[in-house]
C-alpha positions as CSV (number, residue, x, y, z in Angstrom):
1,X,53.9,48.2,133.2
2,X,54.6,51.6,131.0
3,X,52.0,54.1,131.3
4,X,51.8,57.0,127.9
5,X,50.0,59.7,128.2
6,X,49.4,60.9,124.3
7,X,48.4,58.2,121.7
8,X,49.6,60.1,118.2
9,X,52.5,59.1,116.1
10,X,54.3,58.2,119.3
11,X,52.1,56.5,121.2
12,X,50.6,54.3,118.9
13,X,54.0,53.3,117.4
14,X,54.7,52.3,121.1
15,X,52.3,50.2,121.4
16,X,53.1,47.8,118.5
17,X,56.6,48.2,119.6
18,X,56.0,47.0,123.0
19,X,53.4,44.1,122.1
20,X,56.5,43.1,119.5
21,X,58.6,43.0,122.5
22,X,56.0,41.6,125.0
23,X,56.6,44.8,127.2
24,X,53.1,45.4,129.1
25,X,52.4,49.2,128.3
26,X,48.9,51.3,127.7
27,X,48.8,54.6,125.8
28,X,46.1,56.7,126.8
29,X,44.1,59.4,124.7
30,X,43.5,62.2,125.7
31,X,39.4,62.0,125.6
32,X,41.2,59.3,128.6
33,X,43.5,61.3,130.3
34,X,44.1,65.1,129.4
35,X,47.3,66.5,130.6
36,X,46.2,69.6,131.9
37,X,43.7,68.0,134.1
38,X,45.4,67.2,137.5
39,X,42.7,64.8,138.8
40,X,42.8,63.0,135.6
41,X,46.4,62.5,135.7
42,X,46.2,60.9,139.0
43,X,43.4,58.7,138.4
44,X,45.1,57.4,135.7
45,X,48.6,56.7,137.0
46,X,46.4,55.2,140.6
47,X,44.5,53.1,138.2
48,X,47.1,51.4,136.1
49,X,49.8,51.6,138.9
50,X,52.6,51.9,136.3
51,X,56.5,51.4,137.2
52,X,57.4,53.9,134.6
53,X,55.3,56.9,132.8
54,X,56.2,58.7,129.1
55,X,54.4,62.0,128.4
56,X,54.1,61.6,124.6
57,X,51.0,63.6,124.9
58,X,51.3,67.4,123.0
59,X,50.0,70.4,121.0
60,X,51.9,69.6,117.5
61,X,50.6,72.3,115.2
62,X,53.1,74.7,115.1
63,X,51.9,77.5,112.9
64,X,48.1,77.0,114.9
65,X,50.1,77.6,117.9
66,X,51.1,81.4,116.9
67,X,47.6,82.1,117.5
68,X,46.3,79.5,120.0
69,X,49.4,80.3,122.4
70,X,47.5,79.4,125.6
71,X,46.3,76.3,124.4
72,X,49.4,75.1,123.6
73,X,51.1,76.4,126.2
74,X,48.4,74.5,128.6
75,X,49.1,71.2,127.5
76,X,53.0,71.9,126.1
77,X,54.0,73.5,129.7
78,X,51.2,73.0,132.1
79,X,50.2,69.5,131.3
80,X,54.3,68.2,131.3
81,X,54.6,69.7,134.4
82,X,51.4,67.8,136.1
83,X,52.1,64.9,134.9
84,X,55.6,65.2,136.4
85,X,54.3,65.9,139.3
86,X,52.2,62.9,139.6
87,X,54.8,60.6,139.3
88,X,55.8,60.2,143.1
89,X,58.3,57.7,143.1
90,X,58.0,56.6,139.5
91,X,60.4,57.8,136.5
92,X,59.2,59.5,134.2
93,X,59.6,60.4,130.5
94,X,59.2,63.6,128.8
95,X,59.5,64.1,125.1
96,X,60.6,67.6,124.1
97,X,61.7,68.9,120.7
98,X,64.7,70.4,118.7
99,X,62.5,73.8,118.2
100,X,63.4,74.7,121.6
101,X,66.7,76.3,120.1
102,X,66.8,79.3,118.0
103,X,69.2,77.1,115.0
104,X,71.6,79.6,114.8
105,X,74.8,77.4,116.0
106,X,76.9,76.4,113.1
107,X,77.0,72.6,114.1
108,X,74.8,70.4,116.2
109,X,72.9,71.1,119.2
110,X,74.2,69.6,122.6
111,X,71.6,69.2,125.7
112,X,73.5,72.2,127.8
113,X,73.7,74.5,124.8
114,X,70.8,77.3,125.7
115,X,67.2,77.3,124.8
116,X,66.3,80.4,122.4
117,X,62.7,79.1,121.2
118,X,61.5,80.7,117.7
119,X,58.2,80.4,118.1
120,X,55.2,79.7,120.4
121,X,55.3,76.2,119.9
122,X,59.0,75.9,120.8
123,X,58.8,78.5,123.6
124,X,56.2,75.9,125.0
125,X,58.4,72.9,124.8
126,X,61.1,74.8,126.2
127,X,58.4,75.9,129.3
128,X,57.2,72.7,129.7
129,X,60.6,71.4,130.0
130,X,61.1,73.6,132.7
131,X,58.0,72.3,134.9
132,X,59.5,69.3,134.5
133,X,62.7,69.9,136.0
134,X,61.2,71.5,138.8
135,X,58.0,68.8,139.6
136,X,60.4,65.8,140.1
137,X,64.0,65.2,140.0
138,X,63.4,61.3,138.8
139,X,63.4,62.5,135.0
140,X,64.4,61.7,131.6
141,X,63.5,64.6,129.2
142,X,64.5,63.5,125.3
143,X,64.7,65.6,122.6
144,X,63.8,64.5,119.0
145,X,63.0,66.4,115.5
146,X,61.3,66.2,112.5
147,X,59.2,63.4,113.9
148,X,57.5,60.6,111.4
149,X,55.3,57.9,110.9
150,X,53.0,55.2,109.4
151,X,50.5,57.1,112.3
152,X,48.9,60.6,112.2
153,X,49.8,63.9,110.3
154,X,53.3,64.2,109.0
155,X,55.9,65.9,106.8
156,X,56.8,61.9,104.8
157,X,52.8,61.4,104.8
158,X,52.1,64.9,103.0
159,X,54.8,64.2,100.3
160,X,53.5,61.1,99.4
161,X,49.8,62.4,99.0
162,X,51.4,65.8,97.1
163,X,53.7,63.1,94.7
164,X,50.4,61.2,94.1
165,X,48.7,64.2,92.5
166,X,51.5,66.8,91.8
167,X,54.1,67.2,88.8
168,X,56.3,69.2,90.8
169,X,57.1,70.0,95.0
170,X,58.4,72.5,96.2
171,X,60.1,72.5,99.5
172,X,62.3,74.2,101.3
173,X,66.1,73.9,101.1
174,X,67.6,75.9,103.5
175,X,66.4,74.4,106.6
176,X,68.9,71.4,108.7
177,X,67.7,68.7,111.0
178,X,67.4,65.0,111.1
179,X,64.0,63.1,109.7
180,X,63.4,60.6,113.0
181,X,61.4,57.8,112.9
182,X,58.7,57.1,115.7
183,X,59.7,53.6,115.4
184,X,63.8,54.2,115.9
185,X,62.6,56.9,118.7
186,X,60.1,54.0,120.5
187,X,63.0,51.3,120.2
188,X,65.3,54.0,122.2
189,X,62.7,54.6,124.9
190,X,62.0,51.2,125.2
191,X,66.0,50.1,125.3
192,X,66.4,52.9,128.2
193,X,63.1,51.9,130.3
194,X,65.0,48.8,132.2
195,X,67.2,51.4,133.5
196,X,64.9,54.0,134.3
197,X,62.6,51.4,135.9
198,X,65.7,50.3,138.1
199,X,66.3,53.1,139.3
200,X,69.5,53.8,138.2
201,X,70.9,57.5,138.0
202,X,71.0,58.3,134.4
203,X,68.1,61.5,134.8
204,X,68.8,64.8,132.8
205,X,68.2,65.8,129.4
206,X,69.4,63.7,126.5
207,X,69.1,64.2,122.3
208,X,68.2,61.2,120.2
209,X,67.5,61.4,116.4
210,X,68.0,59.3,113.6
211,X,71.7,59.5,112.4
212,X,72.3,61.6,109.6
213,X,71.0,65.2,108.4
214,X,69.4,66.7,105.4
215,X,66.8,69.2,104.6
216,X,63.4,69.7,104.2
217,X,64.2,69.2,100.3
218,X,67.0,66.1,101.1
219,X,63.8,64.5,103.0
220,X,61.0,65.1,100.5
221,X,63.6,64.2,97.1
222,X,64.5,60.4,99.4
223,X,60.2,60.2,99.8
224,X,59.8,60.7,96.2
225,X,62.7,58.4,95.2
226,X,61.4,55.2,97.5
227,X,57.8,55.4,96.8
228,X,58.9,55.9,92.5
229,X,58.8,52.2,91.8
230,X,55.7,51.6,93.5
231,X,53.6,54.1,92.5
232,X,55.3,55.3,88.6
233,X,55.1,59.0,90.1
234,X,58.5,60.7,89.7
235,X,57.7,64.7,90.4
236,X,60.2,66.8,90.4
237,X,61.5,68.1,93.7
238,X,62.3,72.0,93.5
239,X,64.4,73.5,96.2
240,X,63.1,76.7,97.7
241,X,64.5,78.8,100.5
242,X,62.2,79.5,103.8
243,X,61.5,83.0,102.7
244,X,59.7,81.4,99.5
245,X,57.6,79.5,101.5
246,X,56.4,81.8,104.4
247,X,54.2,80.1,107.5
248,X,53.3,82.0,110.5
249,X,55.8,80.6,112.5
250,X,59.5,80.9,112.3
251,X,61.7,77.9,112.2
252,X,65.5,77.1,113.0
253,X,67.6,76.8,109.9
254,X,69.6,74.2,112.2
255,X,67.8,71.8,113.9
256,X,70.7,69.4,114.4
257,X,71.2,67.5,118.0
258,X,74.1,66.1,119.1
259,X,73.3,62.6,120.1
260,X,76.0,61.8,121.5
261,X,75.6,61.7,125.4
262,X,72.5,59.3,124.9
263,X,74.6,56.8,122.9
264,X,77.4,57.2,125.3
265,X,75.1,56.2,128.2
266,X,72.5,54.2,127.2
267,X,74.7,52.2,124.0
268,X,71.7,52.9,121.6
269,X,72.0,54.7,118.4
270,X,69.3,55.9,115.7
271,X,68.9,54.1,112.7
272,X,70.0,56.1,109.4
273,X,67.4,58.6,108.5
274,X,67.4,57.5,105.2
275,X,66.8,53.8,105.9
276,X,63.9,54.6,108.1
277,X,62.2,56.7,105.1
278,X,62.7,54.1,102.6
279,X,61.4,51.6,105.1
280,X,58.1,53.6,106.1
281,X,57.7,55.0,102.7
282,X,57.4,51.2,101.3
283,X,55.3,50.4,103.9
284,X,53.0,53.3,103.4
285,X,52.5,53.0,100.1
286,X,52.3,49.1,100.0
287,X,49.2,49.5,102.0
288,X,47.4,51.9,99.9
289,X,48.1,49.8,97.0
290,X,46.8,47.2,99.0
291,X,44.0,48.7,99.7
292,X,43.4,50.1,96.6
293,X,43.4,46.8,95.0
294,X,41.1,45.2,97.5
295,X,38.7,47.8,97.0
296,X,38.9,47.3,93.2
């Protein structure tokens, strides 16, 4: 049985990923398990007795962090490294982020390249990452980026309520990374677990996106484009540069990871960005007109 700590985009999409596969797993909330409680981490993991545990469990908000810096830093560093800890004998799975590197290198990020975190958000990741190395040496820690889903709060989810009421978006042009789906990212981690669960020596840190890059605008234009025929709504999609759009924290201008290392040992590959938006975006918007009409 898989054990998640964290039931958000992640979690949840791992749960009806794993009942699809008929892999026995439970994703906790946190009002079930919080992080940053020790004693609740180990009741949990002595309860469910579980043969491999995923942190998916964080503190998203990254402009809140700038100004909640020790709650974020509590679950981000403190709760990773607990949970780590807890695992005696079992592997474990942390997810991290691309915001642990400043996005200053010309091309994509590889896992040994150093951590330069922006802001308090990524300087979290990058600490919890840390505790992690040092709790238990049976580890997988994966990095993702730009993060979306059908679930929770999200950059594809805000563009399609925007489209819905706006006549023009503007978003920001000038900032590089790759749109991941929670679904390709919950497909990877469920393709490694076998491995992991065998015990075989594949630990470190590994980088898994969807394939592809674009921008913030490249992401939002595709969102607009797929959900068009549905919906009639064709805004226009205005490039801006980050210093148009100001937000407390700073972000890379090159969020890019090399996945190459996880493909190389694990034989798995993200799914096209752009494939996973159009799929989600249908999906998203075929259930609010769904919904719409029942309501009617």
């Amino acid at each position: 049985m898989i054990l998640v700590f964290g039931n958000g985009q992640l979690g949840q999409d791992l749960v009806r990923t794993s009942a699809a596969r008929q892999v026995p797993l439970v994703a906790l909330a946190r009002a079930q398990a919080d992080i940053s409680d020790p004693a609740a981490v180990r009741a949990a993991i002595a309860h469910h007795r579980p043969a491999l545990v995923v942190n998916a469990a964080a503190y998203t908000k990254v402009d809140l962090a700038e100004s909640e810096a020790q709650t974020a830093f509590r679950v981000n560093a403190d709760g990773a490294g607990i949970v780590c800890a807890a695992c005696t004998g079992i592997p474990f799975i942390h997810i991290s982020t691309d915001y642990v590197f400043d996005g200053t290198k010309s091309g994509p990020y590889l896992e040994d390249d150093p951590v330069a975190p922006l802001n308090v958000y990524g300087q979290s990741k990058a600490a919890g990452e840390r505790a992690v190395r040092e709790a238990n040496p049976h580890h997988v820690i994966i990095r993702s980026s730009w993060i979306f889903s059908e679930f929770g709060h999200n950059f594809l989810k805000t563009m399609l309520r925007l489209a819905a009421t706006r006549d023009e978006l503007r978003v920001v042009a000038d900032q590089h990374g790759s749109p991941t789906s929670t679904r390709d990212l919950s497909a990877a981690l469920l393709t490694i677990a076998p491995r992991l669960i065998a015990g075989e020596d594949v630990w470190g840190t590994y980088h898994f996106t969807a394939t592809g890059a674009t921008t913030f605008h490249g992401f939002a234009s595709r969102i607009v484009a797929a959900q068009a025929p549905l919906t009639g709504r064709t805004p226009r999609v205005t490039a801006i540069t980050t210093a148009e759009f100001p937000s407390p924290a700073r972000r890379p201008a090159n969020s890019q990871l090399d996945c190459g290392r996880f493909e190389r040992v694990f034989g798995f590959r993200g799914r096209p960005w752009t494939e996973e938006t159009d799929a989600i975006t249908l999906a998203l918007v075929t259930a609010q007109i769904g919904s719409a009409q029942h309501v009617a």
